[in-house]
DRENTIVEX-737407 format. One record per residue (C-alpha): residue number from 1; x, y, z. Coordinates in pm, 1 decimal, padded with zeros to 6 digits. Layout:
// residues N
+-----+----------+----------+----------+
| num |       px |       py |       pz |
+-----+----------+----------+----------+
| NUM |        X |        Y |        Z |
...
+-----+----------+----------+----------+
***
This chain:
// residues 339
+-----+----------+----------+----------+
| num |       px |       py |       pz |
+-----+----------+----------+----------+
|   1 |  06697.1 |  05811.8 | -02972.9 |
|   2 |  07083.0 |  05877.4 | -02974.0 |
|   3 |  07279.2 |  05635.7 | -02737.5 |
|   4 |  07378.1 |  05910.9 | -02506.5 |
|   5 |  06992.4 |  05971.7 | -02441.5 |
|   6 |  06912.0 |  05592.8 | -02408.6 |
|   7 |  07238.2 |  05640.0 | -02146.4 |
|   8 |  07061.9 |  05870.4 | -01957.5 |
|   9 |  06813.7 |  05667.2 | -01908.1 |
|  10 |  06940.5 |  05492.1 | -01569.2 |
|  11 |  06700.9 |  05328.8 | -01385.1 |
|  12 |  06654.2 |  05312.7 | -01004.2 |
|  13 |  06503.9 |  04947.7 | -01003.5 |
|  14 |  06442.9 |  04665.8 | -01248.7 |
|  15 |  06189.0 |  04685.1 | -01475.5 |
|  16 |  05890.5 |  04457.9 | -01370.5 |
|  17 |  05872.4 |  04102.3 | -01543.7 |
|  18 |  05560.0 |  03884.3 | -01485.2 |
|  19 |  05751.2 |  03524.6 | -01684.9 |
|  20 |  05802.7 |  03234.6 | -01457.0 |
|  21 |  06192.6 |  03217.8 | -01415.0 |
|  22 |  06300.7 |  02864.6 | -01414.4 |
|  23 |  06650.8 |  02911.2 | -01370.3 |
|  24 |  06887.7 |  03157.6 | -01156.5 |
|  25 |  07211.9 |  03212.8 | -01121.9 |
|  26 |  07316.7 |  03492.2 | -00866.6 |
|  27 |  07680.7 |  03566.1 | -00813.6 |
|  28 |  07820.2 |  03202.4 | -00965.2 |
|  29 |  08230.9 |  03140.6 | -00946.8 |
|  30 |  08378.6 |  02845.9 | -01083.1 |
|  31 |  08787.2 |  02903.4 | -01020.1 |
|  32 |  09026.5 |  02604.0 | -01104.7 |
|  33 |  09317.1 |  02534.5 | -00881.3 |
|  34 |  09668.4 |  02461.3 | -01061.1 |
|  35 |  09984.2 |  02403.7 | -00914.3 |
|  36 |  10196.1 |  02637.3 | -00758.5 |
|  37 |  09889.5 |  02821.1 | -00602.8 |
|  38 |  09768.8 |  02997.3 | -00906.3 |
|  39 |  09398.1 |  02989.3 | -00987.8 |
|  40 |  09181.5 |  02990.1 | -01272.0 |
|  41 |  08895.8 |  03255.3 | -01269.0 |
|  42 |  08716.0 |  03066.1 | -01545.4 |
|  43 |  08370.0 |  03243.0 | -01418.5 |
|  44 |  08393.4 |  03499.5 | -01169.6 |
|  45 |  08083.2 |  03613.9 | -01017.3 |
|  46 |  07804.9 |  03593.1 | -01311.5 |
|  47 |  07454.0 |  03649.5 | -01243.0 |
|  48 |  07115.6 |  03612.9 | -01479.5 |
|  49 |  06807.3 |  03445.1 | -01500.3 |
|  50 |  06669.8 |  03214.5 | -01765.0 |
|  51 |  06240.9 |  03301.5 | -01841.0 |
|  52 |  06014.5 |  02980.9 | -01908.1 |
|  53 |  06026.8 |  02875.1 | -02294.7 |
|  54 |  06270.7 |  03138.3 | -02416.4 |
|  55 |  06601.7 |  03056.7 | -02576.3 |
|  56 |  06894.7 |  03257.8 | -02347.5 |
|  57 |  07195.8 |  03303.5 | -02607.1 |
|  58 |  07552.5 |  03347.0 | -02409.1 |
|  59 |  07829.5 |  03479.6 | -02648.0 |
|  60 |  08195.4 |  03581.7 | -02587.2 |
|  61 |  08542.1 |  03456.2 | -02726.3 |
|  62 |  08704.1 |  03137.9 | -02668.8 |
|  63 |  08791.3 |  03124.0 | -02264.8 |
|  64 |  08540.5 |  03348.8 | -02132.9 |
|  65 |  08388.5 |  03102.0 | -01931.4 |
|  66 |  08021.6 |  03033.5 | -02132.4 |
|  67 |  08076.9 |  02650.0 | -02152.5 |
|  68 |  08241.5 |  02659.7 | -01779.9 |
|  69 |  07914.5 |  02816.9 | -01687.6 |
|  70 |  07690.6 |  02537.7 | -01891.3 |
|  71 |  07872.6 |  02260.5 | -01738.0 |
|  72 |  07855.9 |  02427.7 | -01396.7 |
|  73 |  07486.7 |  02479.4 | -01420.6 |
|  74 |  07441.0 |  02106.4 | -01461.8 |
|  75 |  07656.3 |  02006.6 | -01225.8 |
|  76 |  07921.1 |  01878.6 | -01416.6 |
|  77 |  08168.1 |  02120.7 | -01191.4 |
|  78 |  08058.9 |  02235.7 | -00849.6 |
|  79 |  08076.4 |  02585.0 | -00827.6 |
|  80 |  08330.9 |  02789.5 | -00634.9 |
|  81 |  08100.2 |  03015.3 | -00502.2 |
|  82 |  07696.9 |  03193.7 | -00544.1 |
|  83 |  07411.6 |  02997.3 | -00571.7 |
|  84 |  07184.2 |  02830.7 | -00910.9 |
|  85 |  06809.3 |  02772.5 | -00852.8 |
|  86 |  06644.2 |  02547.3 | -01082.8 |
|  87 |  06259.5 |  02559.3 | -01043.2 |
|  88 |  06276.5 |  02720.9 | -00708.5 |
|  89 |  06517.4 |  02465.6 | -00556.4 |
|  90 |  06886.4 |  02509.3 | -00477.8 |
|  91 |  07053.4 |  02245.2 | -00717.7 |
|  92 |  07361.8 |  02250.3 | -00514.8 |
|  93 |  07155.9 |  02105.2 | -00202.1 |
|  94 |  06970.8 |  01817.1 | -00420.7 |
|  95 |  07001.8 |  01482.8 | -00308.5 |
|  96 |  06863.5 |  01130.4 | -00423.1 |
|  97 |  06557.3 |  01114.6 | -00536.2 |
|  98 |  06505.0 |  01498.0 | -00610.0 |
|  99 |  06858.3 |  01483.1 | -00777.6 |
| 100 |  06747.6 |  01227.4 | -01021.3 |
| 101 |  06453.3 |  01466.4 | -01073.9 |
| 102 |  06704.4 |  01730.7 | -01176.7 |
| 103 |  06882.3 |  01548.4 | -01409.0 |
| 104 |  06592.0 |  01444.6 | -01569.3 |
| 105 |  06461.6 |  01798.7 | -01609.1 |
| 106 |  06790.5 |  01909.2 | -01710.4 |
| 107 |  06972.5 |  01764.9 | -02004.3 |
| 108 |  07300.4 |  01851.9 | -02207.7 |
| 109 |  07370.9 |  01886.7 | -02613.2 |
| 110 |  07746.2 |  01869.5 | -02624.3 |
| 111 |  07962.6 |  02079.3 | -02874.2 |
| 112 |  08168.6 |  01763.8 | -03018.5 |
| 113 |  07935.9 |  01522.2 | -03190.8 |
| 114 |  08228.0 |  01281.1 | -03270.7 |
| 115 |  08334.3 |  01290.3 | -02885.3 |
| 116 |  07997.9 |  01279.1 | -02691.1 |
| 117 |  07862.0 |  00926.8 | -02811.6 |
| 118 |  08024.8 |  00643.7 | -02682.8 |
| 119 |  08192.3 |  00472.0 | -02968.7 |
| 120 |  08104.5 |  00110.7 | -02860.1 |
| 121 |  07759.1 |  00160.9 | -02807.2 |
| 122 |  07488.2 |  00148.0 | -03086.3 |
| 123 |  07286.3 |  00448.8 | -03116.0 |
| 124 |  06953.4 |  00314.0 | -02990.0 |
| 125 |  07149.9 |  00231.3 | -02641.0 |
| 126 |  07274.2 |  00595.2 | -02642.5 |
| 127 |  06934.9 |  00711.5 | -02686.5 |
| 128 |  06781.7 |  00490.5 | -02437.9 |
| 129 |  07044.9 |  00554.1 | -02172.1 |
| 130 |  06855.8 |  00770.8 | -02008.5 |
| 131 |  06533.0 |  00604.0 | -02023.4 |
| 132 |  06783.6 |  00278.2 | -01865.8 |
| 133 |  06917.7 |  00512.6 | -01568.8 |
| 134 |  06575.9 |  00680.9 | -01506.3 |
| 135 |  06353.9 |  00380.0 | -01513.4 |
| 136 |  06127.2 |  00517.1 | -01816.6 |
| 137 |  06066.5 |  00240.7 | -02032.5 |
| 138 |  06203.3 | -00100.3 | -02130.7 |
| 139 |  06187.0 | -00413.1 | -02415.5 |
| 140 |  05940.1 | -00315.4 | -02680.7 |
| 141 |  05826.9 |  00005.8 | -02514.4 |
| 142 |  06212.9 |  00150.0 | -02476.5 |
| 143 |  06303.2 |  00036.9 | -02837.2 |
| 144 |  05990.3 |  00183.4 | -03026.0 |
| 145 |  06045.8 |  00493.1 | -02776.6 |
| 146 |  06401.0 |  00518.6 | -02929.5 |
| 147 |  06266.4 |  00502.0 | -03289.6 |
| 148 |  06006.9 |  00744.0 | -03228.6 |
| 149 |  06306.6 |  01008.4 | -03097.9 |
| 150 |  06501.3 |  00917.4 | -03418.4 |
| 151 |  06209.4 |  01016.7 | -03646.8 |
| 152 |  06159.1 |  01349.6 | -03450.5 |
| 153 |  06528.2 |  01448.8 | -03505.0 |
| 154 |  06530.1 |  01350.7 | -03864.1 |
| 155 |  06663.9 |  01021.5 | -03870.4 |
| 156 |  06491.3 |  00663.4 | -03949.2 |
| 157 |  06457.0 |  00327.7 | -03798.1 |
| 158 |  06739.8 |  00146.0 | -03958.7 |
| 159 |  06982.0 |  00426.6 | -03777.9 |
| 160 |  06910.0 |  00272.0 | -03433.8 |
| 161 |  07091.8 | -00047.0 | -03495.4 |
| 162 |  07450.3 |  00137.3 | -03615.9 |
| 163 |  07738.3 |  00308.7 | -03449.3 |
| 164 |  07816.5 |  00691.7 | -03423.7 |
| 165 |  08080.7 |  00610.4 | -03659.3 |
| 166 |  07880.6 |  00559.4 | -03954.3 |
| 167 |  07764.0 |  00861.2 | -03948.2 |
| 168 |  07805.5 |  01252.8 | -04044.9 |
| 169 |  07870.0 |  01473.6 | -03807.8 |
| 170 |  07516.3 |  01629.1 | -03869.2 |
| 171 |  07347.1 |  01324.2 | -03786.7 |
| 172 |  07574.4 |  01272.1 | -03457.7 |
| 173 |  07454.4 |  01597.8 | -03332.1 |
| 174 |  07092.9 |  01477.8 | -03395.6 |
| 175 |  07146.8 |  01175.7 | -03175.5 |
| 176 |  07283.6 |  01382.7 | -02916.7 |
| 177 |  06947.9 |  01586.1 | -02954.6 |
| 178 |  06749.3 |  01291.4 | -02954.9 |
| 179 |  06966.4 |  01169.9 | -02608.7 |
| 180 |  06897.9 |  01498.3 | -02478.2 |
| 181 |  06517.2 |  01469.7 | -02569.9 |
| 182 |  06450.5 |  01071.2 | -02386.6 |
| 183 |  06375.3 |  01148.2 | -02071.1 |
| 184 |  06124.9 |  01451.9 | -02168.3 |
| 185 |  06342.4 |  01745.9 | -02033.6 |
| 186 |  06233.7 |  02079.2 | -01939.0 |
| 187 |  06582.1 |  02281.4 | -01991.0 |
| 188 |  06787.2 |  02202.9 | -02227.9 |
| 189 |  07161.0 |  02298.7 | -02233.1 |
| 190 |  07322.8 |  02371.6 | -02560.5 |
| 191 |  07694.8 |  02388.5 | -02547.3 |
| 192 |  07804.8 |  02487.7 | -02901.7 |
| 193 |  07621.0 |  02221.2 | -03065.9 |
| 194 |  07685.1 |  02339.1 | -03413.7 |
| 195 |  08044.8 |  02486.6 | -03379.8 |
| 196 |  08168.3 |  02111.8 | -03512.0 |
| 197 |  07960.7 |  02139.3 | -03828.1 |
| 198 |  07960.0 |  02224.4 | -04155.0 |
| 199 |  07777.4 |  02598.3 | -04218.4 |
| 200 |  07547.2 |  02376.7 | -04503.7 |
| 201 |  07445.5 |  02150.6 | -04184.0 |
| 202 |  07453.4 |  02415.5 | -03888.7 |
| 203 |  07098.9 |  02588.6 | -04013.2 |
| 204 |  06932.0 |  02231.2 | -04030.6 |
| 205 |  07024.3 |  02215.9 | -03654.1 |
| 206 |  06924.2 |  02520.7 | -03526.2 |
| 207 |  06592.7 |  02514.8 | -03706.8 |
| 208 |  06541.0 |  02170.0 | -03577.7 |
| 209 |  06634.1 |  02309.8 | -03223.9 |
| 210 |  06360.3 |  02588.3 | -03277.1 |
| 211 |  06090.1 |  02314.5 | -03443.6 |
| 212 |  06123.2 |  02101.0 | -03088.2 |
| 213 |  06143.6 |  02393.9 | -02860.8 |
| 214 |  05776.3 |  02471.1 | -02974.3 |
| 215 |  05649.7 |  02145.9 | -02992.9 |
| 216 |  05769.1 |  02027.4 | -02621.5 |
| 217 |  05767.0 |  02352.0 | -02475.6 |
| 218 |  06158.4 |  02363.5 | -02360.0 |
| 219 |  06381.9 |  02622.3 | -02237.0 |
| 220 |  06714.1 |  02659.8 | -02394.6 |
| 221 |  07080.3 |  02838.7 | -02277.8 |
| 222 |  07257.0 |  02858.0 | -02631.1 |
| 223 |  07647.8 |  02886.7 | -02596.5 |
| 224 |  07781.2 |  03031.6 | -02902.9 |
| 225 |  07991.0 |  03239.3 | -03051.3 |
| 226 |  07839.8 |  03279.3 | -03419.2 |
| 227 |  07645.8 |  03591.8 | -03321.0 |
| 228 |  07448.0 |  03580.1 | -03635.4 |
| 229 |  07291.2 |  03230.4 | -03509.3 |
| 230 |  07274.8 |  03391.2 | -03143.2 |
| 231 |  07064.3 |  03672.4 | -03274.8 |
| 232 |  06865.3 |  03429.2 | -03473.1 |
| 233 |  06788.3 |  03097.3 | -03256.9 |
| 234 |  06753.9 |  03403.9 | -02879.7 |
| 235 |  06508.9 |  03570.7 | -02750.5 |
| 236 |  06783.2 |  03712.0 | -02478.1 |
| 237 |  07171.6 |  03744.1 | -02506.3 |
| 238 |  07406.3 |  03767.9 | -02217.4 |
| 239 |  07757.1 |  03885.8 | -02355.2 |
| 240 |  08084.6 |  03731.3 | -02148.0 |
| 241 |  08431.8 |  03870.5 | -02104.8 |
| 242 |  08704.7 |  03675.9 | -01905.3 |
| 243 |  08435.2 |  03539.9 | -01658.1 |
| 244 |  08253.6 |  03800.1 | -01581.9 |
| 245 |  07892.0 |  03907.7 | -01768.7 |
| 246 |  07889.4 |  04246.1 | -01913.2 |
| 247 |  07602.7 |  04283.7 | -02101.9 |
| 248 |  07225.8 |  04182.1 | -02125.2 |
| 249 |  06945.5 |  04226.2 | -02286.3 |
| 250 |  06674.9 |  04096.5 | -02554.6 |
| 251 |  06842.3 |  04021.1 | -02875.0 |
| 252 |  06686.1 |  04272.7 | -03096.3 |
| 253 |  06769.3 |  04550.4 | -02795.4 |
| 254 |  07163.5 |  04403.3 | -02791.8 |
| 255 |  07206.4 |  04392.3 | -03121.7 |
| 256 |  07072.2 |  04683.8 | -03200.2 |
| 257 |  07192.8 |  04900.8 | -02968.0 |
| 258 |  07470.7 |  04769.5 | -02785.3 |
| 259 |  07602.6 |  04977.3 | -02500.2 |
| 260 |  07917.0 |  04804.3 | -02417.0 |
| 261 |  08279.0 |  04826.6 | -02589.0 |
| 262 |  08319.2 |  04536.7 | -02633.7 |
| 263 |  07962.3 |  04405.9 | -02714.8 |
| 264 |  08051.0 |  04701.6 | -03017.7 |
| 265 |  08372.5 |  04506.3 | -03117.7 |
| 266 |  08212.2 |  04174.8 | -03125.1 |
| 267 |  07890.9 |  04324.5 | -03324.1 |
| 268 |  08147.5 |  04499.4 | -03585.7 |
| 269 |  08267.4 |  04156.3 | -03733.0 |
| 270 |  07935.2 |  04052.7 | -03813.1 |
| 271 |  07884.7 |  04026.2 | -04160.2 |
| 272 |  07608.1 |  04210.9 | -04313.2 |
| 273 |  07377.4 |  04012.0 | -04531.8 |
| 274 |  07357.6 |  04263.3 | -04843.3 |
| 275 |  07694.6 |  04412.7 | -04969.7 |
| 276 |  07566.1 |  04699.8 | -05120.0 |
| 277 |  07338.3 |  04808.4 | -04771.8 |
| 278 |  07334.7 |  05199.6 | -04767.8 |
| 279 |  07409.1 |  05139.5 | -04381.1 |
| 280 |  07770.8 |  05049.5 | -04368.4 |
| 281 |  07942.1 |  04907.3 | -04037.2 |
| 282 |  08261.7 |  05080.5 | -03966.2 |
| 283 |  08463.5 |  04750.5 | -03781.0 |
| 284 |  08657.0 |  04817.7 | -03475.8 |
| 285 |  08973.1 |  04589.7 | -03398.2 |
| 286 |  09066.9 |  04499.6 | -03063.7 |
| 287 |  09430.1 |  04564.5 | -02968.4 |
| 288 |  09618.3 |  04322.9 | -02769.3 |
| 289 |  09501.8 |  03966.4 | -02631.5 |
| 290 |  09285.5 |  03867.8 | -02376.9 |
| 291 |  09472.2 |  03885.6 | -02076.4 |
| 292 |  09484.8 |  03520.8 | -01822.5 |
| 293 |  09223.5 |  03418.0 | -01627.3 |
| 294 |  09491.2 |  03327.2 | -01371.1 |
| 295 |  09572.5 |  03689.6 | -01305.6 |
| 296 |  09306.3 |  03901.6 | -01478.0 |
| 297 |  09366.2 |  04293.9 | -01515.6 |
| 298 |  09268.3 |  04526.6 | -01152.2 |
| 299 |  08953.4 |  04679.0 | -01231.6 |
| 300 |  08730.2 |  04609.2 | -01518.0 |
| 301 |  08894.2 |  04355.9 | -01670.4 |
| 302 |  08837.7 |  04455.4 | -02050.5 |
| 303 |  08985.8 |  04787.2 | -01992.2 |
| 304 |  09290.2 |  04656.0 | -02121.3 |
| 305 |  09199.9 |  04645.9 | -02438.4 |
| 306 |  08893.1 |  04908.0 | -02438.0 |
| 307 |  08912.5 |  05206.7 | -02689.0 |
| 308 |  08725.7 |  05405.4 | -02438.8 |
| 309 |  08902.4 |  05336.7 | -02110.2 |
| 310 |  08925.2 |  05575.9 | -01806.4 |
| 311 |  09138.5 |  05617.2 | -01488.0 |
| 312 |  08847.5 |  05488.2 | -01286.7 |
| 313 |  08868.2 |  05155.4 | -01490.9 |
| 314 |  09212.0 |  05030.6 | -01329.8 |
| 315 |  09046.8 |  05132.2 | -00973.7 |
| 316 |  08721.6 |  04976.1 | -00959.3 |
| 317 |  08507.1 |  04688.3 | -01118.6 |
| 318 |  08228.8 |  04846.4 | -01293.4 |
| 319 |  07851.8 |  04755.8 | -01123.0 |
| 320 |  07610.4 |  04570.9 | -01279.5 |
| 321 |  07342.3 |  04771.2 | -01380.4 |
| 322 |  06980.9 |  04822.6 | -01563.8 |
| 323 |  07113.8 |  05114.5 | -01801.6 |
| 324 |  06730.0 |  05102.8 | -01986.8 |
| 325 |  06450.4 |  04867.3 | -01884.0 |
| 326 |  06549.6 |  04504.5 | -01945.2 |
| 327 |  06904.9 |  04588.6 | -02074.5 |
| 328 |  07231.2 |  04516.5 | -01836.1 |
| 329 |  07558.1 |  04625.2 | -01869.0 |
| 330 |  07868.6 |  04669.5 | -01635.5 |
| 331 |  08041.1 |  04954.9 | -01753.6 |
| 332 |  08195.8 |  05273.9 | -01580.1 |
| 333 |  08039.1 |  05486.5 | -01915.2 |
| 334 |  07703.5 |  05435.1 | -01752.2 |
| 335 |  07801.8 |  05548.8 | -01422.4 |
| 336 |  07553.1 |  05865.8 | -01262.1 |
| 337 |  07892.4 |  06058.9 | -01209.8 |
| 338 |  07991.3 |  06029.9 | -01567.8 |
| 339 |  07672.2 |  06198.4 | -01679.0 |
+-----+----------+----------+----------+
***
């Protein structure tokens, strides 16, 4: 099927989907306020849902908001504006007890293993911290429950006694995995966590990501921008652009067949495995820069840089739309009066 055809294919409604959704975001805005009035649109009205057990890849450049929108979604920033439901429940409303309940559910692998772990603390107090704040276990129990985490992640016994600076930054990330892990979460966060390693170390990671998602049965968003490890470690990829979401679908579907310029662009750079593939990738470079999030381009806000942009670009956002079943994009190329 061309892409023109698979174009054509606009659908009235979403495509049914029987998998428990344990997380939604409709409509989320996180702006920061500077000085002189001026505002940061770091995420500007991004929705999606996040299926039971899959692995939900979010890829885009440097300052397109996907970390913004991790440390949103666990409440590290409040949001501006729209709405995240975590199980059902508003996470935004949450108080006491069922906000401890959250945090326990929902836990965070940071992107910097040499900046997440406090430096003064040895690593089986890091690990236990949130068996400490949550009440989980204590004396022998906490300290053998430590061990056990360290042996799961790769690490040994003797490790639990050291500090984070005695070790690589491999084995820092798998103490932040094994933090993460403690207090038995169901969603797990992943902001980056192998950006700060080496490429030798990064596919030890991931793989160890993938062991423990089917052994405890979590649920992962994977913030990245290595698209080859997106494809690899997601069942679904959400593309970003200067805040705003404008593509989605299942990771074979995306990569594929993307439908979006830009998802195109990004796709291009990939390397392909085998130099001598009959199938050759033509690459397509991206003129100018991304414009500020402070005062982002009228319109759709990639059109600035879009080899395929239109008059009706600089007028109006493009609407989010089910182009095929189960694939998203917001682009004015999909539109019924363009056919």
């Amino acid at each position: 099927m061309s892409k023109q055809e698979r174009a054509n294919q606009v659908t009235k409604a979403p495509a049914k989907n029987n998998r428990e959704v344990i997380l939604s975001v409709k409509g989320l805005k996180k702006h920061f306020h500077l000085g002189s009035g001026q505002v940061v649109k770091a995420v500007d009205g991004v929705s999606f849902d996040v299926y039971r057990g899959e692995t939900f890849g979010l890829v885009g450049e440097s300052g397109c908001g996907k970390s913004t929108i991790g440390r949103t979604l666990i409440r590290l920033y409040n949001a501006t504006e729209g709405s995240v439901t975590f199980k059902g429940d508003d996470i935004y409303q949450l108080k006491g007890k069922k906000l401890k309940e959250f945090n326990q559910k929902m836990q965070m692998i940071f992107q910097d293993p040499y900046a997440s772990l406090n430096p003064r603390m040895t690593v089986l107090n890091i690990v236990a911290e949130g068996l400490d704040i949550h009440g989980l276990a204590r004396g022998e129990e906490r300290r053998k429950r430590v061990i056990d985490l360290l042996k799961v992640v790769g690490l040994n016994a003797e490790h639990a006694n050291r500090f984070p600076h005695e070790f690589s930054g491999g084995q820092r990330q798998r103490i932040g995995i094994a933090r993460a892990l403690a207090v038995k979460p169901e969603f797990i966060i992943a902001d980056e966590p192998i950006s700060a390693l080496d490429v030798s170390i990064q596919a030890q990671v991931v793989n160890l990501l993938r062991k423990l998602q089917k052994e405890h049965g979590l649920t992962y968003l994977f913030i990245a921008h290595d698209l080859s490890m997106v494809k690899y470690i997601s069942d679904r990829v959400g593309v970003m652009y200067l805040g705003n979401m404008v593509e989605l679908a299942n990771s074979e579907e995306l990569y594929g067949h993307p439908l979006h310029p830009y998802t195109e662009a990004l796709l291009s750079a990939v390397p392909i495995p085998d130099p001598d593939a009959s199938k050759k990738r033509e690459r397509i470079i991206l003129e100018g820069d991304v414009p500020s999030p402070i005062n982002p381009p009228s319109g759709c806000r990639f059109r600035t840089r879009c080899p395929k942009v239109m008059e009706l670009c600089a007028i109006a956002a493009p609407e989010w739309k089910e182009v095929v079943p189960n694939h998203w994009v917001a682009c004015h190329l999909y539109d019924k009066e363009q056919k």
